[in-house]
mmCIF file of the N, C-alpha and C atoms, coordinates in Angstrom:
data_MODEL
# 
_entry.id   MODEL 
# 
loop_
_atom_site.group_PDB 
_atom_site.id 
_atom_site.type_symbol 
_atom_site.label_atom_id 
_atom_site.label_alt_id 
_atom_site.label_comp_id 
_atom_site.label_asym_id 
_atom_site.label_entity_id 
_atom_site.label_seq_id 
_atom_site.pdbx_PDB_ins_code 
_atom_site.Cartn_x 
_atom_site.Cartn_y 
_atom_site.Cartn_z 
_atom_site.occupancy 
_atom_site.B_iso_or_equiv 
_atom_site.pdbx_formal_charge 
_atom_site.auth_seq_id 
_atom_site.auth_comp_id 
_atom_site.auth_asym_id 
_atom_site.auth_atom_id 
_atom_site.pdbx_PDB_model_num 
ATOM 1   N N  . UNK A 1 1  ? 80.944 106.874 0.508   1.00 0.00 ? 1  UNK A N  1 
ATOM 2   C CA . UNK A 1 1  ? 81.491 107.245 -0.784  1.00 0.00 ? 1  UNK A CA 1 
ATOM 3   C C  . UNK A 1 1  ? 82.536 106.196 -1.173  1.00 0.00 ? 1  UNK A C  1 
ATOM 4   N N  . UNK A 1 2  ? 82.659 105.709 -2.758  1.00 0.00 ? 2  UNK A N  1 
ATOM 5   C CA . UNK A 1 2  ? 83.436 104.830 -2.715  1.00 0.00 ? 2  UNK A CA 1 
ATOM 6   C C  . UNK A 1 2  ? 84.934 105.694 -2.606  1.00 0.00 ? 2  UNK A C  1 
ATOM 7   N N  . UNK A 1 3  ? 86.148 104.803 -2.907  1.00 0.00 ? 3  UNK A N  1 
ATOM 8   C CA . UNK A 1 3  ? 87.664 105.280 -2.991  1.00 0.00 ? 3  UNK A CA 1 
ATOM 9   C C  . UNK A 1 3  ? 87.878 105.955 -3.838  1.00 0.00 ? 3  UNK A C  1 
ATOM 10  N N  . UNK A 1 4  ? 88.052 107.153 -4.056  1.00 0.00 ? 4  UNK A N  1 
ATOM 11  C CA . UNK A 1 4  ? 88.640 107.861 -4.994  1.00 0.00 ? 4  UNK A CA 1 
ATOM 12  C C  . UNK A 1 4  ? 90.092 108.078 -5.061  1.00 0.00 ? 4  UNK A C  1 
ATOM 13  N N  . UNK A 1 5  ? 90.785 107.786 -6.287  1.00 0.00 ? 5  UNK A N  1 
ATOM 14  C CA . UNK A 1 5  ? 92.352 107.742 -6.393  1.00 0.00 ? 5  UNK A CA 1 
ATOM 15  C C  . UNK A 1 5  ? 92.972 109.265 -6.462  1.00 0.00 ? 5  UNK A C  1 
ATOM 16  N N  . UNK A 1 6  ? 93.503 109.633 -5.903  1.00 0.00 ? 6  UNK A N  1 
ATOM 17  C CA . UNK A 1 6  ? 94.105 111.175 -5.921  1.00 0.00 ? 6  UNK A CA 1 
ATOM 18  C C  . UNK A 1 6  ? 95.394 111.199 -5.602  1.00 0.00 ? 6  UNK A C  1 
ATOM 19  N N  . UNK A 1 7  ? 96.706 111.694 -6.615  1.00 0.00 ? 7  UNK A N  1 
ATOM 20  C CA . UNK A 1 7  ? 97.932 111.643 -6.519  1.00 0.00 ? 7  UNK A CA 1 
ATOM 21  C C  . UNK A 1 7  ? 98.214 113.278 -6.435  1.00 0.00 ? 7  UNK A C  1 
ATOM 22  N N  . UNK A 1 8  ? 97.095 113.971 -6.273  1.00 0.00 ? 8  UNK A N  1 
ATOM 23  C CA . UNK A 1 8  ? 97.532 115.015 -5.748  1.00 0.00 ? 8  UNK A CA 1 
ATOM 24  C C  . UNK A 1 8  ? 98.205 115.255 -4.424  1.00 0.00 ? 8  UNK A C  1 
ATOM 25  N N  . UNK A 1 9  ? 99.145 115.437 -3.826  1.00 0.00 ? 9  UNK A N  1 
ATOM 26  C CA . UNK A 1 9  ? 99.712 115.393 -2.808  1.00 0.00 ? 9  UNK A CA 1 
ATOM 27  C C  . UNK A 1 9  ? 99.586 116.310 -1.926  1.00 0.00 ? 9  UNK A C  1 
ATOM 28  N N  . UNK A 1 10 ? 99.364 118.041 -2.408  1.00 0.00 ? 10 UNK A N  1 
ATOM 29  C CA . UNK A 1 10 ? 99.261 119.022 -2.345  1.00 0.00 ? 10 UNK A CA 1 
ATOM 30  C C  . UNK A 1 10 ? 98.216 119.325 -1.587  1.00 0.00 ? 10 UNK A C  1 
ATOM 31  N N  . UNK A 1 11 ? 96.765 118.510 -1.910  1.00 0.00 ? 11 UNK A N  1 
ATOM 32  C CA . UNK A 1 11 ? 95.313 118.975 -1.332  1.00 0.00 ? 11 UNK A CA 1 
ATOM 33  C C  . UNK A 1 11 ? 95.059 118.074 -0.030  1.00 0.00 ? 11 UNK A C  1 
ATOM 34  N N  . UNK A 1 12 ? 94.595 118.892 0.589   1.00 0.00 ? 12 UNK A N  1 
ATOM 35  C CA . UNK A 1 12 ? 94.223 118.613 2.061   1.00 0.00 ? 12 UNK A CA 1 
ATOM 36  C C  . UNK A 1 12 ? 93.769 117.472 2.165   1.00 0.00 ? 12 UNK A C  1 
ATOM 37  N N  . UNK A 1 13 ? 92.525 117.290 1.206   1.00 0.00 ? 13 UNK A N  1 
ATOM 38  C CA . UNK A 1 13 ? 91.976 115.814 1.305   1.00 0.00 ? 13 UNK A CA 1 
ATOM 39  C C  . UNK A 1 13 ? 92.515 114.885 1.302   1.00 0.00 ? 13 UNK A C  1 
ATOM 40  N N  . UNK A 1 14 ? 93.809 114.661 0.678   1.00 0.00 ? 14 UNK A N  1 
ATOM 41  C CA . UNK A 1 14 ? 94.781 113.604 0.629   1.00 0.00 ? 14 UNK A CA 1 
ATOM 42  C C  . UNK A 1 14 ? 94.826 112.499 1.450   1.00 0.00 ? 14 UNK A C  1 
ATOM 43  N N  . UNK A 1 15 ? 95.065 111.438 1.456   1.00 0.00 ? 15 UNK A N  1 
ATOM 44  C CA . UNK A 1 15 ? 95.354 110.434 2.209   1.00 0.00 ? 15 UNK A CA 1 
ATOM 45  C C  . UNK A 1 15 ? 95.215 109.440 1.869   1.00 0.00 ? 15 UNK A C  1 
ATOM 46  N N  . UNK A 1 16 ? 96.889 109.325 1.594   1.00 0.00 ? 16 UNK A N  1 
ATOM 47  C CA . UNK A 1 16 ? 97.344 107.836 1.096   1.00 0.00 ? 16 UNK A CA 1 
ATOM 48  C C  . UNK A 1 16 ? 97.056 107.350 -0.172  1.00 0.00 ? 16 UNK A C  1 
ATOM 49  N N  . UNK A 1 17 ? 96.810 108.835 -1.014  1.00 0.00 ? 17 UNK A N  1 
ATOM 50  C CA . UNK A 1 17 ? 96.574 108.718 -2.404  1.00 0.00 ? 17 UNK A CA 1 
ATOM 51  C C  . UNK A 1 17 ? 95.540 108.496 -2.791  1.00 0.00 ? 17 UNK A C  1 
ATOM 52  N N  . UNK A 1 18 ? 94.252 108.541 -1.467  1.00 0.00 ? 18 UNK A N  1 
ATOM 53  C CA . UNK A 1 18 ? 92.489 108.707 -1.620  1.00 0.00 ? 18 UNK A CA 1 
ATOM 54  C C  . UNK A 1 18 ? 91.652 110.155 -1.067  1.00 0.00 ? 18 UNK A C  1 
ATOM 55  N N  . UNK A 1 19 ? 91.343 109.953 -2.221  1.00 0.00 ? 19 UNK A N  1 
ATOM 56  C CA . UNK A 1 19 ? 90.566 111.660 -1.666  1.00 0.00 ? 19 UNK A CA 1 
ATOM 57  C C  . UNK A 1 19 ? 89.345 111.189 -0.122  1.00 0.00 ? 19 UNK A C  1 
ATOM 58  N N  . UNK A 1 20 ? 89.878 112.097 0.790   1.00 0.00 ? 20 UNK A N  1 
ATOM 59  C CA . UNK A 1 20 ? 88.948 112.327 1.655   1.00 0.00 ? 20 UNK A CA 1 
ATOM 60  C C  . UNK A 1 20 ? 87.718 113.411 2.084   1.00 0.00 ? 20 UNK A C  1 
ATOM 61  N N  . UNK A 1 21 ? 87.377 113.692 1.077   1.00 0.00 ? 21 UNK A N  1 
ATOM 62  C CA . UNK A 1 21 ? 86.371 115.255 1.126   1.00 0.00 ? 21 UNK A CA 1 
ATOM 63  C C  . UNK A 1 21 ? 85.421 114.514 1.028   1.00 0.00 ? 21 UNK A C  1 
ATOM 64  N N  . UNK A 1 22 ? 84.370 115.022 2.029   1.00 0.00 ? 22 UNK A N  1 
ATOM 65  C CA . UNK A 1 22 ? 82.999 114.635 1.985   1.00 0.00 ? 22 UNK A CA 1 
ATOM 66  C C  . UNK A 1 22 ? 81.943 114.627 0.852   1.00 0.00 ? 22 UNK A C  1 
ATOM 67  N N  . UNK A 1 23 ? 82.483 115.370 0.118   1.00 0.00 ? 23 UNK A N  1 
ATOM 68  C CA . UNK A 1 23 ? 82.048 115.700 -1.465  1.00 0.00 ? 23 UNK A CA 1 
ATOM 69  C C  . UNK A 1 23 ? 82.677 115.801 -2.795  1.00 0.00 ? 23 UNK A C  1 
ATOM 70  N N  . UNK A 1 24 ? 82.575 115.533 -3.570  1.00 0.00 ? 24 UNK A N  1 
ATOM 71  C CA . UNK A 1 24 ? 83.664 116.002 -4.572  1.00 0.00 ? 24 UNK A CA 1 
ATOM 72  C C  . UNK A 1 24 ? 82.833 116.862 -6.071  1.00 0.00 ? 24 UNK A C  1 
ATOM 73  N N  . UNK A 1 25 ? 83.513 117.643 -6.383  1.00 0.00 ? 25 UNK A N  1 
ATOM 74  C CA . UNK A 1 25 ? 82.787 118.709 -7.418  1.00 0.00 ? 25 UNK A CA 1 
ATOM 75  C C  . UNK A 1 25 ? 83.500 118.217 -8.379  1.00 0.00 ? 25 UNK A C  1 
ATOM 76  N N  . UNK A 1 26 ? 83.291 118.423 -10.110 1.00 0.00 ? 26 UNK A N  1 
ATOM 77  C CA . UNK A 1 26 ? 84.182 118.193 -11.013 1.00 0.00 ? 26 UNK A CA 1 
ATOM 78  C C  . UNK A 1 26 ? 83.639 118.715 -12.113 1.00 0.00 ? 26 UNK A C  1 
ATOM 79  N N  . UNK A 1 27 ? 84.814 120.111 -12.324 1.00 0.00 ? 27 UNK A N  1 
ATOM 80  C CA . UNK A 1 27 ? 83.387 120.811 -13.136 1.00 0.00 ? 27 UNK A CA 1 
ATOM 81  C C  . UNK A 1 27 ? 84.401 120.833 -15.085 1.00 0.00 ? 27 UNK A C  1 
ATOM 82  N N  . UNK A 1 28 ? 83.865 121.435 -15.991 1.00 0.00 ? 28 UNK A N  1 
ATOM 83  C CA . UNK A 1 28 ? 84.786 121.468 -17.514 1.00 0.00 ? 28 UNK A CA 1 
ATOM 84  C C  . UNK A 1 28 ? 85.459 122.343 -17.084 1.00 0.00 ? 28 UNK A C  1 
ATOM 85  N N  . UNK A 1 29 ? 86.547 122.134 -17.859 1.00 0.00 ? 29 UNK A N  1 
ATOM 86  C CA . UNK A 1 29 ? 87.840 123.278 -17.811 1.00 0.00 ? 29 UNK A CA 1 
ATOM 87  C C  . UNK A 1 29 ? 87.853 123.775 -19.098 1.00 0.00 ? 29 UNK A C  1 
ATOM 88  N N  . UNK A 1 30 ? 87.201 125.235 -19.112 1.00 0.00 ? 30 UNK A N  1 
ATOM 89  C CA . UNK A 1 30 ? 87.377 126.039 -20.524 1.00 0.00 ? 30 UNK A CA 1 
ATOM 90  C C  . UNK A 1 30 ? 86.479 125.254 -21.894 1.00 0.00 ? 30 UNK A C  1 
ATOM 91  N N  . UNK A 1 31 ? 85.682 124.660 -21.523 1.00 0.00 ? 31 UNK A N  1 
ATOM 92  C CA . UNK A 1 31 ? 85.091 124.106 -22.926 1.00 0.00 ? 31 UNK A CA 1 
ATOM 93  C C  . UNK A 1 31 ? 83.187 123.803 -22.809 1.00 0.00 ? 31 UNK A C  1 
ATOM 94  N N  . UNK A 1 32 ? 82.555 123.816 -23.378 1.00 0.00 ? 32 UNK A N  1 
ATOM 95  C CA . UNK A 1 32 ? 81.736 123.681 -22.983 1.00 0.00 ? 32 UNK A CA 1 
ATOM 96  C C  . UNK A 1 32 ? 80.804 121.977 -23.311 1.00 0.00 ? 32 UNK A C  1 
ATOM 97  N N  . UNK A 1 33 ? 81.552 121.303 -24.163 1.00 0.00 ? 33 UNK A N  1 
ATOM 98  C CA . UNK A 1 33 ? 81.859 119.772 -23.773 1.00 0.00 ? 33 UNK A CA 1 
ATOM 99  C C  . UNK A 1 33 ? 83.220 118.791 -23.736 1.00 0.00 ? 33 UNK A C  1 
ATOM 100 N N  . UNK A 1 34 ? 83.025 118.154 -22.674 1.00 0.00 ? 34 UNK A N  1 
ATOM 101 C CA . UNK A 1 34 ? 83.921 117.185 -22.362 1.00 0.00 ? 34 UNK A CA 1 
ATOM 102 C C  . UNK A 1 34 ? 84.357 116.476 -23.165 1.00 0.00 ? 34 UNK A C  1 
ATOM 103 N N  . UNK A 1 35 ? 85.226 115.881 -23.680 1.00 0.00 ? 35 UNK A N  1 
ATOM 104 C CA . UNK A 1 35 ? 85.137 114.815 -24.254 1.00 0.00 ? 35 UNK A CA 1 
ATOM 105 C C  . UNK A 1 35 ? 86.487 113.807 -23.488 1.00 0.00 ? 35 UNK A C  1 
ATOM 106 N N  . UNK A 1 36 ? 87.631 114.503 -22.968 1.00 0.00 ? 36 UNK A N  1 
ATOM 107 C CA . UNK A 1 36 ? 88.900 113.808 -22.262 1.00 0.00 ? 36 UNK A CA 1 
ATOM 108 C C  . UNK A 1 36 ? 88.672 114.124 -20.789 1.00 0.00 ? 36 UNK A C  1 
ATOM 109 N N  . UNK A 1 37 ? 89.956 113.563 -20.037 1.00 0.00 ? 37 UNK A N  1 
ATOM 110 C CA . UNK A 1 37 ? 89.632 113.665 -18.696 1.00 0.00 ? 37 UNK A CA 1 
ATOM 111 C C  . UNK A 1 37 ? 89.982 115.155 -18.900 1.00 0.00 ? 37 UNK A C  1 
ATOM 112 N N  . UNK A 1 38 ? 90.825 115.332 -19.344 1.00 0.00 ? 38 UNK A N  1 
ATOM 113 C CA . UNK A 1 38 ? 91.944 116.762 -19.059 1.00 0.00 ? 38 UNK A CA 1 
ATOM 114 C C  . UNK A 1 38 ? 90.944 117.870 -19.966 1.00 0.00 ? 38 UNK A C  1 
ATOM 115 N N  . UNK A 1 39 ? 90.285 117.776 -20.277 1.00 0.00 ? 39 UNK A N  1 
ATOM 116 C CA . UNK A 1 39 ? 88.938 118.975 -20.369 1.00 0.00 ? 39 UNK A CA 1 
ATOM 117 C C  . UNK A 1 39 ? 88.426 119.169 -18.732 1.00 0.00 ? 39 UNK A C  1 
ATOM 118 N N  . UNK A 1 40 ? 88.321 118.205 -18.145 1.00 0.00 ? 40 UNK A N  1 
ATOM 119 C CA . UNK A 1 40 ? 87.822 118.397 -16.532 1.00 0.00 ? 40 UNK A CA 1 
ATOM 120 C C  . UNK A 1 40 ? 88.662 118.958 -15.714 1.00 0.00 ? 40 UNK A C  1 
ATOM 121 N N  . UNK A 1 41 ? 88.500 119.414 -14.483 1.00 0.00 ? 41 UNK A N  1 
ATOM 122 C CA . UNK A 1 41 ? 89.292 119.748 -13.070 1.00 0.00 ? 41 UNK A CA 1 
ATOM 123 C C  . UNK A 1 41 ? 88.229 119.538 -11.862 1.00 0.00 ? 41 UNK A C  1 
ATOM 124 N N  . UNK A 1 42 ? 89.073 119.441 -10.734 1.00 0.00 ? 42 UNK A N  1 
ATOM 125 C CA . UNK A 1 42 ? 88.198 119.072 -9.323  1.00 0.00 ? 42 UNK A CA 1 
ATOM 126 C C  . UNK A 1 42 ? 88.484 120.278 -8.842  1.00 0.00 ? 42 UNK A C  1 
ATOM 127 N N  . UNK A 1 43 ? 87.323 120.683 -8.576  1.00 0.00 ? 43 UNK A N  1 
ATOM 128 C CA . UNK A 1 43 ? 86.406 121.947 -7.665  1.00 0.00 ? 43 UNK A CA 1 
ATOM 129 C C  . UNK A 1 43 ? 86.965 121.661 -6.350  1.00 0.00 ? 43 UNK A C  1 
ATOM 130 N N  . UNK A 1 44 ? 87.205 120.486 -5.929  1.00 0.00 ? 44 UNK A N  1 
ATOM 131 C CA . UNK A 1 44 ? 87.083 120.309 -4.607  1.00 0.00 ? 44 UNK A CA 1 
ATOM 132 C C  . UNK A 1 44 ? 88.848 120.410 -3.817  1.00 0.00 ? 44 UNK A C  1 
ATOM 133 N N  . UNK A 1 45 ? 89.605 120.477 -4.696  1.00 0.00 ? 45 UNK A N  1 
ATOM 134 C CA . UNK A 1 45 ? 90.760 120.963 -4.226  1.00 0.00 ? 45 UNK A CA 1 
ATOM 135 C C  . UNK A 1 45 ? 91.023 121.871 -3.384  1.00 0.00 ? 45 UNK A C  1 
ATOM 136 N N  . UNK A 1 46 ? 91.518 121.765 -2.256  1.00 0.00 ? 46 UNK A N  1 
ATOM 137 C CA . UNK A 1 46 ? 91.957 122.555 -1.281  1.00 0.00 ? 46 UNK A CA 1 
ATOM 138 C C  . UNK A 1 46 ? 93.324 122.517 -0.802  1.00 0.00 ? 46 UNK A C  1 
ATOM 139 N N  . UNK A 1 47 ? 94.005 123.691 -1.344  1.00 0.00 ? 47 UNK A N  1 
ATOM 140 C CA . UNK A 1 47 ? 95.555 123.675 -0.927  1.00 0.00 ? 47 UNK A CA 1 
ATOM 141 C C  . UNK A 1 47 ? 96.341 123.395 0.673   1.00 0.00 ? 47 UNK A C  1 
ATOM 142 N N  . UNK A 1 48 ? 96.971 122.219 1.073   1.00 0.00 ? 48 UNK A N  1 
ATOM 143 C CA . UNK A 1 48 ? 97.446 121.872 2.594   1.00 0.00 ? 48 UNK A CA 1 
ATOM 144 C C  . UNK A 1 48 ? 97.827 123.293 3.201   1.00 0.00 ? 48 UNK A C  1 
ATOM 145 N N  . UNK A 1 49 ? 97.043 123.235 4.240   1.00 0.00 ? 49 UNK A N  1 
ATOM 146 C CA . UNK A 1 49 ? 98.311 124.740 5.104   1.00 0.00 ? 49 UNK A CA 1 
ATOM 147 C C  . UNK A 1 49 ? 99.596 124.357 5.355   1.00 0.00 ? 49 UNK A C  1 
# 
């Protein structure tokens, strides 16, 4: 998978500001087309224990 940039700090996958999840989901947020990033969110977020 290439580097994905993630300044989420919060999600498990984290590291070093690259997402490490074997997968990544990215589904619309509330709309039923996209047109900005911020219409989107990542599915694949998982909160650090």
């Amino acid at each position: 998978m290439p580097d994905i940039k993630c300044t989420v700090t919060e999600c498990e996958y984290n590291s070093d500001v690259k997402c490490g999840a074997p997968m990544i989901q990215v589904d619309r947020s509330n709309t039923s087309i996209s047109e900005k990033s911020d219409q989107t969110k990542c599915e694949t977020f998982k909160k650090k224990a």
